[in-house]
C-alpha distance (Angstrom), angle and dihedral (degrees) to the residues before:
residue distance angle dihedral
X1 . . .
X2 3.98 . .
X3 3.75 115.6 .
X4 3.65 91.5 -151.0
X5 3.99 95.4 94.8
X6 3.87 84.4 57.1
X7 3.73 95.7 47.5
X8 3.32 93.7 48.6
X9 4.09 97.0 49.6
X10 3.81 80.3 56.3
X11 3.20 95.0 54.5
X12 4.09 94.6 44.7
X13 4.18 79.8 56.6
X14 3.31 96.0 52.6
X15 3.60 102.3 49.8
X16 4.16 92.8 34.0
X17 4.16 81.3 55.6
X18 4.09 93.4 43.5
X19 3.93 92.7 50.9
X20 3.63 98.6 38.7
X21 3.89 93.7 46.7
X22 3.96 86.4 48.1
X23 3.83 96.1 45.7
X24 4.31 82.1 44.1
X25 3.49 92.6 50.3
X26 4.02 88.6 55.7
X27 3.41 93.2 54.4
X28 3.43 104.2 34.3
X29 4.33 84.0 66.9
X30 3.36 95.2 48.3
X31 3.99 90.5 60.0
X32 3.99 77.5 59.3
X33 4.20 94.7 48.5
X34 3.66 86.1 47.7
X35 4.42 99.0 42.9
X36 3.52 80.0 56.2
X37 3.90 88.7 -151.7
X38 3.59 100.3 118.3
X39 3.91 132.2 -54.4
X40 4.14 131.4 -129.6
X41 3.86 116.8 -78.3
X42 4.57 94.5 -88.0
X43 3.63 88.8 31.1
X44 4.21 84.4 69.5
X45 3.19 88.7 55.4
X46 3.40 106.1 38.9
X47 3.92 80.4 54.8
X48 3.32 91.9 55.3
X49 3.73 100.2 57.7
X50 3.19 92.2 45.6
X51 3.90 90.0 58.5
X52 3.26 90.2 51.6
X53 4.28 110.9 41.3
X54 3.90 84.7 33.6
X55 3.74 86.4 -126.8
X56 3.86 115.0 136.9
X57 3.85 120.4 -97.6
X58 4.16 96.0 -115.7
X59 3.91 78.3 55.9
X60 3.85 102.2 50.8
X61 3.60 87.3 39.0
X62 4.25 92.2 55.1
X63 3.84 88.2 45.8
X64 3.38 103.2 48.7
X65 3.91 97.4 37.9
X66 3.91 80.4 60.1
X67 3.59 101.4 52.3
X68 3.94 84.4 47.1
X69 3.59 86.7 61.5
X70 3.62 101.1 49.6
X71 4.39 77.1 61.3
X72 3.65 77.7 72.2
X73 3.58 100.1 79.3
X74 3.44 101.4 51.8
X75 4.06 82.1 54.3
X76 3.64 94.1 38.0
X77 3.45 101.0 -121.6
X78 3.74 122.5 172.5
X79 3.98 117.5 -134.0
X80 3.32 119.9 -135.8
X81 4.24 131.6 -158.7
X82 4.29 80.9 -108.3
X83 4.00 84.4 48.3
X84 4.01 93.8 51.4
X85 3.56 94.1 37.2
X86 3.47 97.2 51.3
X87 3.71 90.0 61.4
X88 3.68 96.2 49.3
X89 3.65 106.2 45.0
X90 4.00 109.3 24.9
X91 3.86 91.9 70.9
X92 3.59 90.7 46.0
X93 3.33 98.0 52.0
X94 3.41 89.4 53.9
X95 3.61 100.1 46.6
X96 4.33 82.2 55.3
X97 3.62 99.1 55.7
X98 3.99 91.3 39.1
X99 3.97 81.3 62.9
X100 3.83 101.6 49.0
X101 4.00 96.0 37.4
X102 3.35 118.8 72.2
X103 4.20 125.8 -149.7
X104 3.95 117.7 -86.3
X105 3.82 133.4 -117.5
X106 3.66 125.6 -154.6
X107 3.63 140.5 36.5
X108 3.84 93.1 -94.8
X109 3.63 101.6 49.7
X110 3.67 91.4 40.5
X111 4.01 85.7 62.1
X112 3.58 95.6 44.8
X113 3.61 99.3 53.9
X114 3.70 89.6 48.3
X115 4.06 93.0 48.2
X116 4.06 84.0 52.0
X117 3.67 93.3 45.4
X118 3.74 94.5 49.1
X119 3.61 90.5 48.0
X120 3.69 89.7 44.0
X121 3.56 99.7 59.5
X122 3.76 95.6 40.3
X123 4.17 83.4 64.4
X124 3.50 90.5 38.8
X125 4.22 87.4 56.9
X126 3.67 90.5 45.7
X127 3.66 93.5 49.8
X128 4.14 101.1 53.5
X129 3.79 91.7 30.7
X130 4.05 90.9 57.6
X131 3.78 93.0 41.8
X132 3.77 81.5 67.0
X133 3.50 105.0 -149.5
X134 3.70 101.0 134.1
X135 3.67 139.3 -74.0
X136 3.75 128.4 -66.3
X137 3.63 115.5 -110.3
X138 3.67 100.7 -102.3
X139 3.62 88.1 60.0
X140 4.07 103.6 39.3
X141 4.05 74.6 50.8
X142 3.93 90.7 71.3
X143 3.73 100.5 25.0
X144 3.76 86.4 60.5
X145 3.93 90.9 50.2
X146 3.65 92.2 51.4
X147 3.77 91.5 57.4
X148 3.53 91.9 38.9
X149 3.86 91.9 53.4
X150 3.69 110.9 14.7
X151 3.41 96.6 -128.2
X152 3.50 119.0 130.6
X153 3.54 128.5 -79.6
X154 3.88 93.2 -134.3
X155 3.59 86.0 55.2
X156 3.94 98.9 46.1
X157 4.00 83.5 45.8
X158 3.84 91.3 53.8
X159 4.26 101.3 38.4
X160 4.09 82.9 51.0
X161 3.58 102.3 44.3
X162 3.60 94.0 42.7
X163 3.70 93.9 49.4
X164 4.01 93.2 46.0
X165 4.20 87.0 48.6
X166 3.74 91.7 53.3
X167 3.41 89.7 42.7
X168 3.38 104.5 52.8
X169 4.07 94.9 33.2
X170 3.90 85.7 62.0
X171 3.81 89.7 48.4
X172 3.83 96.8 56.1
X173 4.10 99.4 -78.7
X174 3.73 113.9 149.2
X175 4.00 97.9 -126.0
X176 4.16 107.5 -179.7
X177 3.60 149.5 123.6
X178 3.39 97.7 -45.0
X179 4.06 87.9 55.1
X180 3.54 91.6 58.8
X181 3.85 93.6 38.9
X182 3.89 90.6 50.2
X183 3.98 90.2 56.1
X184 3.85 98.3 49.6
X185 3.84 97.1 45.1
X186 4.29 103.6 31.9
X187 3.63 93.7 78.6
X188 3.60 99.5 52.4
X189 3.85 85.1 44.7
X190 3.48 91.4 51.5
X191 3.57 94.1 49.7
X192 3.70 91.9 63.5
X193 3.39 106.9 42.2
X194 4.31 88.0 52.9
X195 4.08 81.4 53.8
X196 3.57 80.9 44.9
X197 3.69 104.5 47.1
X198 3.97 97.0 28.9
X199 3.82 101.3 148.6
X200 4.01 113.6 -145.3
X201 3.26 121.2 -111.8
X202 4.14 114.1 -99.4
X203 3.81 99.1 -141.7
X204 4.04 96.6 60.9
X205 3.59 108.0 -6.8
X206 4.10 98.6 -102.3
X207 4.01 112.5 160.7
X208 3.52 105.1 -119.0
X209 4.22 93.2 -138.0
X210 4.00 114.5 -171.5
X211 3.74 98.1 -128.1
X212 3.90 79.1 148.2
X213 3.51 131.7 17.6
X214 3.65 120.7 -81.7
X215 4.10 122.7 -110.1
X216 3.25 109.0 -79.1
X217 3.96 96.8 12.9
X218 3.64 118.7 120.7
X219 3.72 114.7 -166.6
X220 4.24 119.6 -167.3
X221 4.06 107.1 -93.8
């Protein structure tokens, strides 16, 4: 019997998980934009451009992740169809659901939209990242300066994030409790949904299980 149908049904997977987790991933931070309770570390400064050119935030956020990946030749980074993609369709997907849901009002609502967001993206993460079709650019960005450098990924992760927060905070990027809630609870999250998601391998039908995080992945400390 040909092992082709199989093959390709994993492939179908794959692909079906990386464009739904990128398209989630979209949405998910728009819930964020529109709780209005604080937004993950680029988000603030994707924000913040935005603010300030008066170009939307899917928009800054397709821009800038491609300038981030021309730093990738200089590090000699590899693109992947998860890298590409990831440019393309996460700011438009966020751009969409910006359009169709409106802002919040209330303490309660406010909360729950944030909650769902959180939770959201953390499914969104394990989705792509388990497809395993490479990393987005924000994230090839500092695995290619740890190898470059040797210093520690945690540390690259921290210096960057820290610098685009500030950045974007002093540019007009809403920076609050849901910012610091979003980077104590998103790698747990994450963690799950890759257990979750973990695609089988197609040659003999291992579960690929993320007991560690995949190449290329970078999941908050």
């Amino acid at each position: 019997m040909s092992s082709h149908p199989p093959r390709q049904g994993h492939l179908v997977r794959r692909l079906f998980q990386l464009y739904a987790g990128l398209a989630l991933y979209g949405a998910s931070s728009a819930l964020l934009v529109r709780s209005g309770l604080g937004l993950e570390p680029w988000n603030v400064l994707h924000q913040g451009l935005s603010e300030r050119t008066g170009l939307s935030m899917g928009v800054v956020l397709t821009v800038l992740g491609a300038a981030v990946l021309l730093l990738w030749i200089p590090l000699r980074q590899r693109p992947g169809l998860g890298t590409v993609s990831n440019v393309l369709l996460v700011g438009a997907a966020m751009d969409a659901t910006l359009m169709v849901v409106p802002e919040v009002h209330g303490t309660a609502l406010r909360v729950v939209m944030t909650a769902a967001g959180i939770v959201l993206n953390g499914a969104a993460t394990g989705l792509y990242i388990a497809a395993r079709f490479g990393p987005g650019p924000r994230d090839g960005l500092m695995t290619g300066l740890h190898r470059r450098t040797g210093v520690s990924i945690r540390l690259v992760r921290t210096v960057i994030e820290v610098a685009v927060v500030t950045t974007g905070f002093v540019l007009g990027g809403t920076v609050g409790v849901a910012t610091l809630l979003y980077a104590v609870t998103i790698g747990p999250l994450a963690q799950l949904f890759l257990r979750l998601f973990s695609v089988p391998q197609a040659s003999d039908g291992r579960t690929v299980v993320a007991a560690r995080q995949p190449p290329g992945a970078i999941l908050p400390p």
